[in-house]
N, C-alpha and C positions, 0 to 999 in steps of 0.2 A: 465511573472511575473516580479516583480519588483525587485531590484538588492537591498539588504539589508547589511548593512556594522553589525559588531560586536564587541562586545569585551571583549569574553568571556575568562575566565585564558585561557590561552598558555597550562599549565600543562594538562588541559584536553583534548588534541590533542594528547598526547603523544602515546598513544596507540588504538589498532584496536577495534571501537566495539562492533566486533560480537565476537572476541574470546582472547580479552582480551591480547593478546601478546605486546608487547613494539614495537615501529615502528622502532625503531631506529637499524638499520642495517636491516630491514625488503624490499622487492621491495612492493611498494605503488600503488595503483592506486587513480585515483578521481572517487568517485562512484556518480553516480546522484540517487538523491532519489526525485520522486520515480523514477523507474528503466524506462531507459526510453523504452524500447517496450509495456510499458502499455498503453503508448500514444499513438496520434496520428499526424502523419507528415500534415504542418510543426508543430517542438515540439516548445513550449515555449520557449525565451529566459531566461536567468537566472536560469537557472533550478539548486534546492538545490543541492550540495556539498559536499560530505565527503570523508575525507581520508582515508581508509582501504588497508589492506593488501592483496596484488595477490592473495594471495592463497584463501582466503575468498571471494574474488569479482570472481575468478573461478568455486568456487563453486555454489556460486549461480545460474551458466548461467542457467543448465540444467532444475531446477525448474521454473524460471523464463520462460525457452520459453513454458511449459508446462503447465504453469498458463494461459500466455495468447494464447494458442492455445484452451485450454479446454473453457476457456472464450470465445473466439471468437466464438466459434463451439455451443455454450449452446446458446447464443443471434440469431446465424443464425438458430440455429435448426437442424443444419446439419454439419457434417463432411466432408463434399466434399469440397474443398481448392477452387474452383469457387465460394462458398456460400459465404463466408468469407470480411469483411469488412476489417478486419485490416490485411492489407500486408505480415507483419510478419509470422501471423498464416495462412494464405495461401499457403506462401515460404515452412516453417515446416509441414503443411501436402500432399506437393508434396515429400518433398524428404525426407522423412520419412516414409515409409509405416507402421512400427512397432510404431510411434508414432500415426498414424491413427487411426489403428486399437485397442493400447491401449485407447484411448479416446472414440473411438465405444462401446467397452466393457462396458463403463461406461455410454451406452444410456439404456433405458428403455421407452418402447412403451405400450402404455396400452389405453384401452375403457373404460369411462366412462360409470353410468346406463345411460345417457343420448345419448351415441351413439356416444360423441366425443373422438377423439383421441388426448392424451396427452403425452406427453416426460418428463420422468424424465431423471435427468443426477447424477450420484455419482462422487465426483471427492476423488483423491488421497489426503487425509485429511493433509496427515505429507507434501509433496513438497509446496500443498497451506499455509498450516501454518506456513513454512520456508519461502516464499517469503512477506509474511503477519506481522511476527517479522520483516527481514531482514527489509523493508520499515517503518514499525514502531522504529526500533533501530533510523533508522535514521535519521525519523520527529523529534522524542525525544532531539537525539546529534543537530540537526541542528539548533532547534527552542529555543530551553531552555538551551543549552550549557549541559545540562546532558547526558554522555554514561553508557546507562543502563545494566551495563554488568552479571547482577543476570537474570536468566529464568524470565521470566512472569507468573503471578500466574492465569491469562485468557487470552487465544485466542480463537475468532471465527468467522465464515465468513458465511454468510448468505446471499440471495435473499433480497432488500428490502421488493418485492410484496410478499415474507414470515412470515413478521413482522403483531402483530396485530395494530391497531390503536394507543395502548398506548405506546409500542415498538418503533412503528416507531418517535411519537411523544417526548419519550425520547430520541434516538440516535438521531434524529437530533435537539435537542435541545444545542449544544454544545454552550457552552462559555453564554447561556442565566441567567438570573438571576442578580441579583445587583451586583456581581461583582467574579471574581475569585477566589475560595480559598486560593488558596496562587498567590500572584503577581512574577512574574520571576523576576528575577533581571534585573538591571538600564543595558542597555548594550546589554542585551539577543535579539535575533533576534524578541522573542514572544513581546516583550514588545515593541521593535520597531514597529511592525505592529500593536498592541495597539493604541499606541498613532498616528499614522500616518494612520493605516485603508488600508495599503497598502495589496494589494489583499484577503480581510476580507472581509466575507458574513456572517451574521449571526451567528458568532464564527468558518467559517469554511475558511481554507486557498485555493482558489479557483488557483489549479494548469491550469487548463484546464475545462474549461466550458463543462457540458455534458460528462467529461472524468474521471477527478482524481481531487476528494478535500480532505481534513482532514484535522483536528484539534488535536491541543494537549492543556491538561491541568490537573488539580491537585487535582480533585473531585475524593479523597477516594483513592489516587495514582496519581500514571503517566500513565494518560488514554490517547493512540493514538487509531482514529477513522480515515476510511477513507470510501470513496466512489468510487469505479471503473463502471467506464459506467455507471454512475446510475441505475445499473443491483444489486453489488454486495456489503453488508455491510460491515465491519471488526472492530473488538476492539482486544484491547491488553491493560493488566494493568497490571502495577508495582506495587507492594508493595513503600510506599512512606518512 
């Protein structure tokens, strides 16, 4: 990715923004967003940047390894840690047996009238919808200089090969149309990659080719959209 300079107020660094605490005497981490075990080694350079607090960036791990192990294991088809493309969730279903076996649970095997056999997969709605805000907060703070620290009033995560025709045609229609509803501010990261096209595809910010994109923008709120493995859809929208 490309390396995007800024210059959004100062004041809106001051505090964490998943829970909203003041940073100041707080221990800090840099959290990359998105997180980087969604990817895939080697990870992008420049990869986005934000400041939160320990305690919040600890929290996240355990959802986060559990998204992308549940992920890994839904594309491979299987839960066996050999099956598995992405390293990460290989490592977690060897030495986890209780994480295995929770992801097994959430398989579903069934026969079509036609004789085939098909896998459905359930996953833990509230860990993916945790890992899903957490990376949306922080497309949001990174691109637009806005931390959204009110709930979201939609999330949800979805199969592309889910979506009907018009569905699909709408969510990935991001950033199309004459022009933006509202324009970010002179400064803002979004507006840099505006006028400059720097990693922009069709309104979508291309993290990782074939891995992780999204977009943000101001159609009816603060809509973050992204794409994982071109497997898995997501929105989140703010009240604007």
């Amino acid at each position: 990715m490309h390396q995007i300079e800024e210059f959004v107020d100062e004041r809106q660094k001051s505090w964490c923004i998943h829970c909203a605490r003041s940073l100041a005497g707080l221990g800090t981490n840099d959290d990359h967003v998105p997180s980087k075990s969604l990817l895939s080694k080697p990870r992008p350079h420049h990869l986005p940047i934000v400041t939160i607090c320990k305690e919040c960036n600890t929290s996240f791990s355990r959802d986060e390894q559990y998204v992308v192990t549940f992920l890994s294991c839904v594309v491979s088809g299987s839960s066996a840690p050999e099956q598995q493309s992405n390293a990460s969730a290989a490592r977690a279903l060897t030495v986890s047996p209780r994480l295995r076996a929770l992801i097994e649970r959430s398989r579903t095997e069934y026969t079509t009238m036609g004789g085939e056999t098909r896998i459905l997969w359930k996953p833990d709605a509230e860990r993916m919808n945790r890992v899903v805000v957490k990376n949306a907060r922080g497309h949001a703070y990174f691109e637009w200089g806005e931390p959204m620290l009110n709930a979201p009033i939609e999330v949800w995560a979805i199969p592309l090969e889910s979506m009907s025709f018009e569905q699909r045609s709408d969510f990935e229609g991001a950033g199309e149309g004459p022009g933006l509803a509202v324009w970010p501010e002179v400064g803002s990261r979004m507006m840099s990659r505006l006028v400059a096209g720097a990693d922009l595809l069709d309104g979508w910010v291309i993290v990782q080719p074939g891995i992780y994109r999204y977009s943000v923008d101001t159609s009816g709120g603060l809509r973050v959209r992204t794409v994982l493995w071109e497997y898995l859809a997501t929105e989140v929208l703010w009240e604007s």
